[in-house]
C-alpha positions in Angstrom: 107.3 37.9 173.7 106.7 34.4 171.5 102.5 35.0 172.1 102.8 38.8 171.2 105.0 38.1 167.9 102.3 35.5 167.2 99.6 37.9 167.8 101.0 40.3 165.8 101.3 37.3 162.8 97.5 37.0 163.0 96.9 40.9 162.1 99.1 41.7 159.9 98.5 38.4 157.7 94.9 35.8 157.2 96.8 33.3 158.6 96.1 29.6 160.1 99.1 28.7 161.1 98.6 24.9 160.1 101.8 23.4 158.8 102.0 23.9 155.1 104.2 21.6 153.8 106.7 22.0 151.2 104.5 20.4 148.2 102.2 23.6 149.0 104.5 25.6 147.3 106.0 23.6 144.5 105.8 25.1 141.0 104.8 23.5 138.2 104.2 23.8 134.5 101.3 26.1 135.2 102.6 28.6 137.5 104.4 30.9 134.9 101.2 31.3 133.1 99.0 32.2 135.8 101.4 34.9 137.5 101.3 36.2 134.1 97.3 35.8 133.7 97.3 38.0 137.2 100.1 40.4 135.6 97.4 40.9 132.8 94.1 41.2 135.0 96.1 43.9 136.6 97.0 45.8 134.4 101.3 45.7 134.5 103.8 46.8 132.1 106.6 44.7 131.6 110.0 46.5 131.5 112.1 46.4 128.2 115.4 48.2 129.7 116.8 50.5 132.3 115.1 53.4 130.7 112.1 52.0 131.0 112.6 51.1 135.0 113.6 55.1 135.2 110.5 56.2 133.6 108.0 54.4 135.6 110.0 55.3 138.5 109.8 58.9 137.9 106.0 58.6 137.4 105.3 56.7 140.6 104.4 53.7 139.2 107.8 51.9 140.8 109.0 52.7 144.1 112.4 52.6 145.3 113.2 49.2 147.7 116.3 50.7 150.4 119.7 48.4 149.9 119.8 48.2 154.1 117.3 48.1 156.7 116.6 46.9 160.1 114.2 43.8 158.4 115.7 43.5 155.2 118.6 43.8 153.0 119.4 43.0 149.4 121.8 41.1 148.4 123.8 41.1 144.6 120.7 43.2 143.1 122.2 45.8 140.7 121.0 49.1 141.3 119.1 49.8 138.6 117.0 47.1 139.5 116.5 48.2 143.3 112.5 49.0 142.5 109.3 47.4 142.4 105.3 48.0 142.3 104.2 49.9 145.8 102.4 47.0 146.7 105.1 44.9 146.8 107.5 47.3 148.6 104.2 47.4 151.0 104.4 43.6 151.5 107.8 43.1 152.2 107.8 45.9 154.7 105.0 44.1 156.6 106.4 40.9 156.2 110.0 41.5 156.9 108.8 43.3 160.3 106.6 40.5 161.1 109.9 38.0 160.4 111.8 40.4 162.7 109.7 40.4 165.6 109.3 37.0 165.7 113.3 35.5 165.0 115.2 38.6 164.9 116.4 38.0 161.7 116.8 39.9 158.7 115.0 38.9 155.0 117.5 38.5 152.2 115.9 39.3 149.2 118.3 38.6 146.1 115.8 39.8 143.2 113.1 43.0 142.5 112.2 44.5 139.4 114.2 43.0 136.0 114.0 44.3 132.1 114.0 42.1 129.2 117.7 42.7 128.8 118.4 41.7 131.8 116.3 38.7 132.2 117.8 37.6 128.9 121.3 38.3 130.3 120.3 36.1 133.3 119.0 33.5 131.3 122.5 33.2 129.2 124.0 32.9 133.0 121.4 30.4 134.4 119.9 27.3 132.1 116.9 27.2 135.2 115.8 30.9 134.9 112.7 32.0 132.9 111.6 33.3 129.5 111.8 37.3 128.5 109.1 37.1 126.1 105.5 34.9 125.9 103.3 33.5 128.3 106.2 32.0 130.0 107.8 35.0 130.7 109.1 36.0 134.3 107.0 37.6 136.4 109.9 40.1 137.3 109.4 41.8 134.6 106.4 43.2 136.3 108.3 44.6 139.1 105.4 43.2 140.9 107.7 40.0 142.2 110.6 39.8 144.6 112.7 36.6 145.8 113.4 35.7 149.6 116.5 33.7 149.9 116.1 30.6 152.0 120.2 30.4 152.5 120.8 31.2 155.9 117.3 30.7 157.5 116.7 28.1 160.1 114.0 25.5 159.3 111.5 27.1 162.0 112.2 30.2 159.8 111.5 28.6 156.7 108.2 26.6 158.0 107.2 29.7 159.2 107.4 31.6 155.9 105.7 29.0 154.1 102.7 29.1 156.3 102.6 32.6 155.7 102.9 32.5 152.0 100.7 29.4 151.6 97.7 31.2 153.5 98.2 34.6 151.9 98.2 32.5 148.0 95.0 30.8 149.0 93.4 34.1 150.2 94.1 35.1 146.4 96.5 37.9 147.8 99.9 36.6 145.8 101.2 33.5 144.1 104.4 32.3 145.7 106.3 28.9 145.0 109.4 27.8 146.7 112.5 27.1 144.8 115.3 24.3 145.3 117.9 24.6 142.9 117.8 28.1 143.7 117.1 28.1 147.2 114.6 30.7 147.2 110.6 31.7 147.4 109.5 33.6 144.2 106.6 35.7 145.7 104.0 37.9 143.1 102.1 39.6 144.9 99.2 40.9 143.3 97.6 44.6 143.0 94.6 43.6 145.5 96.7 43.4 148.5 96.5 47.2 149.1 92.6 46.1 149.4 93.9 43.8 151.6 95.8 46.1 154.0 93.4 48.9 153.8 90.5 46.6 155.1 92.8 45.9 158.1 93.0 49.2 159.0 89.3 49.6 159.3 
């Protein structure tokens, strides 16, 4: 079973599964500026409010992300903020089954799509989180991002996940950094990985 679920790894994701260390990940002063040069090259919207999250959703241009599945769940996300872009949602279906097969666990994800209201609210909340407006704004805004909670994986689990992030960020398919003092990975992913996906079923 361990040599099919890393078969399966392979496909699904350009992976060499060399051990990416922690430091791979590590944001720095740059990293909000170019997950929002990428938000800009392709093309996003940032939400303002809720009514701006219904609209997009109504034209497609936000998909809905289900509370509960047999991969995934979501924890403390309000919702009206249980969307994101249809790439994402396409990632973390693919990802969370990969994560299944191979540890039987579920992803906790703990953040999708977020307006500037809310991302102001959060920042009166949190002195760590990001900017609403500017260059340094979060990339949730998007509803491109989502975060994967590190709290009750395993450090095989967590290795693991950061070799798939770290391969799929060089490959130019996402950004993703790994957070401490909120024990998280912050994952963008960016429009090209339906490219990605599409060339894999050819």
């Amino acid at each position: 079973m361990q040599l099919w679920a890393c078969f399966l790894c392979m496909c699904l994701f350009p992976v060499s599964m060399w051990a990416a260390g922690r430091n791979a990940l590590v944001a720095n002063i740059h990293s909000p500026v170019i997950q929002n040069t990428h938000a800009d090259t392709d093309h996003l919207s940032r939400m303002l409010n809720s009514a701006m999250i219904r609209r997009f959703v109504r034209h497609g241009y936000l998909v809905p992300v289900k509370s509960s599945t047999h991969s995934w769940y979501l924890h403390a996300v309000p919702s009206t903020n249980r969307y994101c872009r249809p790439w994402t949602r396409l990632f973390l279906k693919r990802l969370s089954r990969q994560f299944h097969a191979k540890f039987g666990d579920r992803l906790r994800i703990t953040s999708l799509v977020r307006s500037v209201e809310s991302q102001i609210a959060l920042a009166r909340r949190n002195g760590n989180a990001a900017k609403a407006f500017g260059r340094l704004r979060s990339s949730h805004l998007t509803g491109a991002t989502l975060d994967i909670s590190k709290h009750s994986m395993t450090a095989a689990e967590q290795r693991w996940m950061r070799n798939v992030l770290f391969s799929l960020r060089r490959a130019g398919y996402l950004y993703a950094i790994e957070e401490f003092q909120q024990p998280t990975f912050h994952i963008m992913i960016f429009r090209n990985y339906l490219d990605y996906v599409a060339s894999m079923a050819h």
